[in-house]
C-alpha positions as CSV (number, residue, x, y, z in Angstrom):
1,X,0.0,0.0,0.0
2,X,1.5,3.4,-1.3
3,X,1.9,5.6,1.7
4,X,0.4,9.2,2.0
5,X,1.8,12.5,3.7
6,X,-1.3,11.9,6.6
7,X,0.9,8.8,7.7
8,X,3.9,11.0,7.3
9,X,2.4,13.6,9.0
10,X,1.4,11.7,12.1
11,X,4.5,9.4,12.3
12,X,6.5,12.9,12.7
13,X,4.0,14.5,14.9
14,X,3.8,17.8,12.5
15,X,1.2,19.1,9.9
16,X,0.6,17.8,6.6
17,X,1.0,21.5,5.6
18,X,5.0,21.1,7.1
19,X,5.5,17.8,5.8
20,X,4.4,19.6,2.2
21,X,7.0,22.5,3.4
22,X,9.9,20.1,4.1
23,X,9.2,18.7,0.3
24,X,9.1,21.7,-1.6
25,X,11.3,24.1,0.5
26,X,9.2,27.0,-0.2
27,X,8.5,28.1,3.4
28,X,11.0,28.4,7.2
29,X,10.7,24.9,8.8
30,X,12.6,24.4,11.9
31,X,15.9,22.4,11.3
32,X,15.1,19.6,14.0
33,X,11.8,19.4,12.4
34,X,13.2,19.1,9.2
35,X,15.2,16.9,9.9
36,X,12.4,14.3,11.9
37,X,10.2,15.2,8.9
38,X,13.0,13.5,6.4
39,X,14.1,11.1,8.5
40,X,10.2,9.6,8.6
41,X,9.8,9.9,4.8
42,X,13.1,7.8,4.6
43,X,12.0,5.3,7.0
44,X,8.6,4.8,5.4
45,X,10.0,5.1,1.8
46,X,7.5,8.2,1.3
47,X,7.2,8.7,-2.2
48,X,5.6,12.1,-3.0
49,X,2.7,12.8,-5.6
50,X,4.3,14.3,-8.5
51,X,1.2,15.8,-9.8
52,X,-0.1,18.0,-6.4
53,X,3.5,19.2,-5.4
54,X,3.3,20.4,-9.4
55,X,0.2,21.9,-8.2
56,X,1.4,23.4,-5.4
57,X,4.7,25.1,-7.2
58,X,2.3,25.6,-10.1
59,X,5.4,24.8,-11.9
60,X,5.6,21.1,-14.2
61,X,9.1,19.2,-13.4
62,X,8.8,17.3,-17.1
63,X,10.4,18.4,-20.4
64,X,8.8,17.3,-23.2
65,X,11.0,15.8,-26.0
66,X,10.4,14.9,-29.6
67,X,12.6,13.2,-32.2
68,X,11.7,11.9,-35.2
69,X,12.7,8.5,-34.4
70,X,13.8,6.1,-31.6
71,X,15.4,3.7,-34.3
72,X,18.6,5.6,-34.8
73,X,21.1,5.5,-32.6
74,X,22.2,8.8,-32.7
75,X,18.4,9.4,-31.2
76,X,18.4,7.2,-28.6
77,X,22.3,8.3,-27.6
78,X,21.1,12.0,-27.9
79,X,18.3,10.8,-25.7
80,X,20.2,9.1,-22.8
81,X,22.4,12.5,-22.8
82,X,19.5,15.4,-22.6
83,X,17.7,12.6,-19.8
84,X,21.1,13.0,-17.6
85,X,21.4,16.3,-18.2
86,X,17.9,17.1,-16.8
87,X,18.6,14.9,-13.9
88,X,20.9,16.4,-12.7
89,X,18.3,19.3,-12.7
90,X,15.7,17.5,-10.9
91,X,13.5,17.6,-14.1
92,X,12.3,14.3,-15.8
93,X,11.9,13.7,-19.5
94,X,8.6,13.2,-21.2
95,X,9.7,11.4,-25.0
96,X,7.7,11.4,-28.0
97,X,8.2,10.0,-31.5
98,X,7.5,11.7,-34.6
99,X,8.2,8.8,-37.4
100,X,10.0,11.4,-39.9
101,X,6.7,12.9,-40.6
102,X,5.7,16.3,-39.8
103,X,2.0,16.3,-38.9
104,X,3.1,14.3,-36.2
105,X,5.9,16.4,-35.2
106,X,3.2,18.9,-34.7
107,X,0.9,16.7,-32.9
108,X,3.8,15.1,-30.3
109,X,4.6,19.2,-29.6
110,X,1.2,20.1,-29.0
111,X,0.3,16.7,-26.7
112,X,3.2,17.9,-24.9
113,X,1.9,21.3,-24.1
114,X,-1.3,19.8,-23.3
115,X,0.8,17.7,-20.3
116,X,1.9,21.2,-19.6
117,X,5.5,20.1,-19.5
118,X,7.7,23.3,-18.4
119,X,9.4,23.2,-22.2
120,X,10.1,21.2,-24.8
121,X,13.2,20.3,-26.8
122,X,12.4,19.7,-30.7
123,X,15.5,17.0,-32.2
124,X,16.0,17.8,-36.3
125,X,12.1,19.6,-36.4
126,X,10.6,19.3,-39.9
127,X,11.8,21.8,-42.5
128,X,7.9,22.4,-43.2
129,X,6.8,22.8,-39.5
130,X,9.4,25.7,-39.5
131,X,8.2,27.3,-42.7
132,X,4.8,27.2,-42.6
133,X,5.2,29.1,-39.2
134,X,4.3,26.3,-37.0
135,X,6.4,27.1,-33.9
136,X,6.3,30.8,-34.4
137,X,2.9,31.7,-32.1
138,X,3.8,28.4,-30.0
139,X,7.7,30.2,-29.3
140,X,6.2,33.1,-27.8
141,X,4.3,31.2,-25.0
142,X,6.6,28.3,-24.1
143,X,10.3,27.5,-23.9
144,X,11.3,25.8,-26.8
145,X,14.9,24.6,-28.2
146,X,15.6,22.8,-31.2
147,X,18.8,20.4,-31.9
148,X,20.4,20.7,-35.6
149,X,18.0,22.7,-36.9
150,X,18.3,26.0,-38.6
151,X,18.5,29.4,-37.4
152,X,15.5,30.9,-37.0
153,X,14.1,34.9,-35.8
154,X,11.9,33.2,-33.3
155,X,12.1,33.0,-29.5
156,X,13.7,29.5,-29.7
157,X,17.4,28.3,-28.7
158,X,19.4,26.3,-30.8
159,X,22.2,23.9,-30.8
160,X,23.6,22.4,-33.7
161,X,26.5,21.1,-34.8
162,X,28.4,23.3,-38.0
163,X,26.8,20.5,-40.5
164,X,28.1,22.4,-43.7
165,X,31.6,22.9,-42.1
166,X,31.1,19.0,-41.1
167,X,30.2,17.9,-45.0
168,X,32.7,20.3,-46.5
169,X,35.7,17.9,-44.2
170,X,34.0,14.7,-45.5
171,X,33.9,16.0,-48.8
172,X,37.7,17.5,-48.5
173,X,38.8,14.6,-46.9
174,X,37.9,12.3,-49.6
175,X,39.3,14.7,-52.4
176,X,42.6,14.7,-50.4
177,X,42.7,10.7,-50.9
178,X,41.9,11.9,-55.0
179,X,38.1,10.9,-54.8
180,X,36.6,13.0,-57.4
181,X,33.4,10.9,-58.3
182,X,31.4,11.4,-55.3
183,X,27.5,10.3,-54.7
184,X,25.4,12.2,-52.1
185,X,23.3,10.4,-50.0
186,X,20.4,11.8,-48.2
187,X,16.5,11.5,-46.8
188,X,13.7,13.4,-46.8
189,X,12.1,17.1,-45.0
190,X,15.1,17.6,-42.5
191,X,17.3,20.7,-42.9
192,X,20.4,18.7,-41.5
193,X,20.0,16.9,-45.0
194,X,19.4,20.0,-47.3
195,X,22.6,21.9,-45.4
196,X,24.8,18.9,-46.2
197,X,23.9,18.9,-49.7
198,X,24.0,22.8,-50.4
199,X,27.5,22.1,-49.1
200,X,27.8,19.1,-51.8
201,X,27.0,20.8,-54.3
202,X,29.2,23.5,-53.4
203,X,32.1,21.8,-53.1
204,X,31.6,19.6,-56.3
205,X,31.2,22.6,-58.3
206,X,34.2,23.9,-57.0
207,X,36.6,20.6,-58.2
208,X,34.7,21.0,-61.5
209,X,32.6,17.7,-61.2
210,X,29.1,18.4,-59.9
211,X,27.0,15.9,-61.7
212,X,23.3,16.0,-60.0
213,X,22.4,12.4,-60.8
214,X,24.5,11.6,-58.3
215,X,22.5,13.3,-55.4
216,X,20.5,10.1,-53.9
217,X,17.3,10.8,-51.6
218,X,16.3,7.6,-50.2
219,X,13.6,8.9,-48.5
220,X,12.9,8.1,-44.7
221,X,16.3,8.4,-43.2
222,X,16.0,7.2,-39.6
223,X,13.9,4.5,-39.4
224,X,14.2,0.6,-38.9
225,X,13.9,0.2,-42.9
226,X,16.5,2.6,-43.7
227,X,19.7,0.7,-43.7
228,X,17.7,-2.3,-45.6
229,X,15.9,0.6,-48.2
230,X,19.6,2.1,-48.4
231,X,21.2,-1.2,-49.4
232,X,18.5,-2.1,-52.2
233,X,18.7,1.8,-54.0
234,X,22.4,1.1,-53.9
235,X,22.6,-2.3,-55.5
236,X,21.5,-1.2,-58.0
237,X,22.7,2.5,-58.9
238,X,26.4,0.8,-57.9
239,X,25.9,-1.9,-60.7
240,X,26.5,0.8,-63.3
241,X,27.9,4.0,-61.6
242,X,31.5,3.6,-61.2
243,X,32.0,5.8,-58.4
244,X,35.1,5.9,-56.3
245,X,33.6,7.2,-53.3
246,X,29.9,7.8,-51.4
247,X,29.1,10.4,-48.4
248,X,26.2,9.8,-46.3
249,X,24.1,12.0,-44.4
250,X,24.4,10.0,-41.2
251,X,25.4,6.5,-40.4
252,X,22.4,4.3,-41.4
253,X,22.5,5.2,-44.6
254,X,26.4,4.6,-44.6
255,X,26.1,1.1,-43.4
256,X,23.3,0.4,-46.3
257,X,25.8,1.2,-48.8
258,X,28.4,-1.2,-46.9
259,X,25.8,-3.8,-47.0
260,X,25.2,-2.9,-50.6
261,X,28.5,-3.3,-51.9
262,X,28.8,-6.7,-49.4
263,X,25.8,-7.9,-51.6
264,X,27.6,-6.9,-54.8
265,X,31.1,-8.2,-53.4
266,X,32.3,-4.8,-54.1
267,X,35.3,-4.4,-51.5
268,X,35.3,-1.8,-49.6
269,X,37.7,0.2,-49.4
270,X,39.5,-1.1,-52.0
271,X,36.7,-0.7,-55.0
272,X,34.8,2.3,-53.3
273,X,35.4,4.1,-50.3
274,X,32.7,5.2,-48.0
275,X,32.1,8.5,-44.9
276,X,29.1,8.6,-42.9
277,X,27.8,11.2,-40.9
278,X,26.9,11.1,-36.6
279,X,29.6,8.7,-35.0
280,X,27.2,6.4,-33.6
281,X,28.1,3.7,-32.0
282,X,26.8,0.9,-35.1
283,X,29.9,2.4,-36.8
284,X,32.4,0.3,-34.4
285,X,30.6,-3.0,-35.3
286,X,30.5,-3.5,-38.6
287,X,33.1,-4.5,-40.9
288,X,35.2,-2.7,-41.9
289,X,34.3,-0.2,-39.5
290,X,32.9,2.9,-40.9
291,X,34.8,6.0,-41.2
292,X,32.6,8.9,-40.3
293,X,32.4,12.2,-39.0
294,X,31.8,13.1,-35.3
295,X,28.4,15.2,-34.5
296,X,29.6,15.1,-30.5
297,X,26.1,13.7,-29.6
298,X,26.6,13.8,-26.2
299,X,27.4,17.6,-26.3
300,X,24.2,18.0,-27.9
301,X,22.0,16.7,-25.2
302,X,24.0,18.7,-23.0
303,X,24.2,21.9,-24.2
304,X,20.2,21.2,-25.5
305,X,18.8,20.8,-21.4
306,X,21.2,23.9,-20.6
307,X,19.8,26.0,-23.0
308,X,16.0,24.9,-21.8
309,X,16.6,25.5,-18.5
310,X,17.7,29.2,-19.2
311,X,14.5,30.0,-21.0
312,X,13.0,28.2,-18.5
313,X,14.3,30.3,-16.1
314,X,14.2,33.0,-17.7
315,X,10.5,33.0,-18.0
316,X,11.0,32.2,-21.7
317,X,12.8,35.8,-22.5
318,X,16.4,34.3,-23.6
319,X,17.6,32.4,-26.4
320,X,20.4,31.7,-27.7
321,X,22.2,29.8,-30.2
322,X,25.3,27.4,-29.4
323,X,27.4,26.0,-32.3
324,X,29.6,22.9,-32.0
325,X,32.2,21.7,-34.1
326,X,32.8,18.5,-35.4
327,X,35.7,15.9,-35.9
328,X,36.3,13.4,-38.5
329,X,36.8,10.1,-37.2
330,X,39.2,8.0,-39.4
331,X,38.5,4.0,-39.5
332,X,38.7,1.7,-42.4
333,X,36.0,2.5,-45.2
334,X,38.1,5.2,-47.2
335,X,41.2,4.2,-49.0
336,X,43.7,6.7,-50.8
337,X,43.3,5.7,-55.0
């Protein structure tokens, strides 16, 4: 039988109203009542009810979270970091999935503000939600911060990772081992996607070998399929484009072209050489193990829950936006020609 702050109450020989004191700190108790208070909650493993001390404080201690898919790992790493980071805050994390699709990116965000969570974080939100003004009215009322996402006049932090810089070193990188026949691989609706491949484009153009058949979209980019829908695209566009190299937009897709070429017993990195994008951790167990660049995921979270709690604190009237930089990770998929 749960136990309630009446049995509390009468164990310590206080009020309920002091037991509810010594819980949310927001009035003078006497330290040697305090300290009997506590010392009864511990003894009778006193749990308190989330929802009236949220109540009391009028204040929510969840964020609400949304990412477009649990099936990536840079999500579910991304995930585990932004739920530590809150923690440590005394905040819990409310998650939702959006499935790469934006009408339910919209609907997770406004089921989370109907929880009344005290902000939400938004991981790569929908180009369209963004453009069509979605989060502009919503910004103005609650804390919101988005993760790799781009900048934006509204009310609304941002961290993100230098994604251009990031695909200009993956594409320079690959040119320095004399790669000059590179495909693009990408998904759908994400503006980490159409940064990467503005910087593509750009940086093919400037070697004088921008062809743009060999710009890929695969379409969902994060889900379970992904790696499998990767792999079939690419056996057969690598059965007649002789391509020396291929950059993905993150990991998945990377690891579809490995099994790709597997399927086609095209060696890698002998007969192609391949660069994904994120660092996950997938990219340490498969052979060979895939050379990619690093978004500092962990950072991310980090820097994501700090950023919420300021506007939190703030009463919504900061924002800010943080930039991190990445780092190319060097492992076995690209070979020097």
């Amino acid at each position: 039988m749960k136990i309630t702050i009446q049995e509390v109450a009468k164990k310590a020989n206080v009020s309920v109203a002091t037991v509810s004191r010594v819980m949310n700190g927001n009035y003078p108790v006497k330290a040697e009542t305090k300290e009997r208070v506590m010392q009864v909650i511990n003894e009778l493993n006193y749990i308190p009810n989330i929802q009236a001390r949220e109540l009391t404080k009028q204040k929510s201690t969840a964020v609400g979270v949304v990412v477009p898919s649990i099936n990536n790992m840079f999500f579910t790493e991304l995930i585990s970091s932004l739920e530590k980071s809150l923690k440590e805050n005394s905040l819990s994390l409310i998650l939702t999935c959006s499935n790469d699709d934006y009408k339910e990116e919209m609907a997770c965000v406004n089921s989370l503000i109907a929880r009344n969570v005290s902000g939400i974080i938004v991981a790569s939100p929908s180009s369209k939600n963004i453009k069509s003004g979605f989060y502009k009215n919503l910004a103005q009322k609650y804390p919101i911060v988005f993760i790799n996402s781009e900048y934006t006049d509204l009310n609304i932090s941002c961290v993100s990772t230098d994604e251009s810089s990031g695909a200009r070193e993956a594409l320079q990188y690959l040119n320095e081992n004399n790669h000059k026949d590179i495909i693009f691989v990408r998904g759908k609706d994400s503006y980490s996607y159409d940064i990467k491949e503005r910087a593509y484009i750009d940086f093919m153009k400037e070697i004088n070998n921008f062809n743009p058949d060999n710009i890929i979209n695969i379409g969902n980019g994060n889900n379970l399929d992904t790696v499998e829908n990767t792999m079939n695209i690419f056996s057969d566009i690598l059965k007649s484009n002789r391509c020396t190299a291929v950059f993905a937009c993150n990991d998945l897709m990377a690891v579809g072209v490995l099994n790709a070429c597997k399927k086609l017993s095209i060696k890698v990195p002998n007969e192609i050489s391949i660069i994904g994008y994120d660092n996950i951790a997938l990219c340490n167990f498969v052979e060979p193990k895939l050379t990619t660049i690093d978004q500092k995921i962990s950072e991310l979270g980090s820097n994501a829950a700090q950023l919420l709690l300021e506007k939190i604190e703030s009463n919504n009237q900061s924002s800010k936006r943080v930039i991190l930089y990445n780092l190319l990770i060097e492992r076995e998929t690209v070979i020097k020609i």
